[in-house]
C-alpha positions as CSV (number, residue, x, y, z in Angstrom):
1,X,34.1,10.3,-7.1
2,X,31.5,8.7,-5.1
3,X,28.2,7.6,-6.9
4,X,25.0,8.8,-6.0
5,X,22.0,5.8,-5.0
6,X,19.8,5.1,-8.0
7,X,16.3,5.0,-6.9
8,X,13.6,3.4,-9.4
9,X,9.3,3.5,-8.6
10,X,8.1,0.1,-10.4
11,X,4.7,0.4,-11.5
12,X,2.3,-1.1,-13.6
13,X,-0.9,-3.4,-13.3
14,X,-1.9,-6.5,-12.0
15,X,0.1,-9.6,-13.1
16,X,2.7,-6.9,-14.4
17,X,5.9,-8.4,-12.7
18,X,6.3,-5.4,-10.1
19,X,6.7,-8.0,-7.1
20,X,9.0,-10.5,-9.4
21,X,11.3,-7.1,-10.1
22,X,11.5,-6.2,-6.7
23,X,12.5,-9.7,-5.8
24,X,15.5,-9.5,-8.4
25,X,16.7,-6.2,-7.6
26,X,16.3,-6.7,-3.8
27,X,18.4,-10.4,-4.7
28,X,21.0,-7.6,-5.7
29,X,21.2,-5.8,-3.0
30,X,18.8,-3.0,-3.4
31,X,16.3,-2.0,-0.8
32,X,12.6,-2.1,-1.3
33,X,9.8,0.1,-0.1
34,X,6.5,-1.4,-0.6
35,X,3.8,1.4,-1.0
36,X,1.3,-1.4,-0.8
37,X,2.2,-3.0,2.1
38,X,2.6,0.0,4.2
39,X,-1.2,1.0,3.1
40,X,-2.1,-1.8,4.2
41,X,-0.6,-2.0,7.1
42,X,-1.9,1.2,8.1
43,X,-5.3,0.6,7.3
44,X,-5.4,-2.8,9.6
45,X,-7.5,-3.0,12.3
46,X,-5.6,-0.8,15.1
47,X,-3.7,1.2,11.9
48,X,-2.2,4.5,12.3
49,X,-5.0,5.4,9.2
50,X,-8.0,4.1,11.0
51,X,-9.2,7.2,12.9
52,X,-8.6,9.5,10.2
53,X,-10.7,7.2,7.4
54,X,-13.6,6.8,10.1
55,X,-13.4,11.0,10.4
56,X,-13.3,11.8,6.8
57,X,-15.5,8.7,5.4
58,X,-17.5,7.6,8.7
59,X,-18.0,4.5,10.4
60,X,-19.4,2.8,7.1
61,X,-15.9,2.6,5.9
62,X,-14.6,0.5,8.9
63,X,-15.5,-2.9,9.3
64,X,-16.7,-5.1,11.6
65,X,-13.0,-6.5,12.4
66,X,-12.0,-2.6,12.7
67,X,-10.3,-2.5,9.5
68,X,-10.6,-0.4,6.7
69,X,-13.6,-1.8,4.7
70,X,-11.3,-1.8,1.1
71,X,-14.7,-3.4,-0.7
72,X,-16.7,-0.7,0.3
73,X,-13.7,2.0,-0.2
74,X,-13.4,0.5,-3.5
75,X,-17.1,0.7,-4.9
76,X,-17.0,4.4,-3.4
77,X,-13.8,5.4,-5.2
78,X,-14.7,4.3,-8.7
79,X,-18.7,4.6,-8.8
């Protein structure tokens, strides 16, 4: 009987040990997908995310670089 692929979502705060798991597991063999560095990639100057963050939140939200302006983003998200 063939197995079916576990998949596991690590989550958890800062300094929680996500990053240290995924280096174990992936020293096992498993694959990793790293949510956070694909938003970040995306949200890099020239990012597939930039036009669509300057649309919905306006030029404000870029920076000067062309990246997405993550202080600003974050005061806006939690104030």
């Amino acid at each position: 009987m063939m197995q079916r692929p576990m998949h596991v979502g690590l989550t958890g705060g800062i300094g929680s040990g996500k990053s240290t798991l995924g280096q174990m597991l992936q020293s096992c063999g498993a694959a990793l997908i790293d949510a956070d560095a694909i938003a970040r990639s995306v949200t890099l100057a020239g990012g597939a995310a930039i036009a669509d963050i300057r649309a919905a939140f306006g030029q404000d939200a870029i920076d000067a670089t062309g990246a997405m302006d993550r202080a600003r983003m974050r005061t806006r998200a939690f104030t």
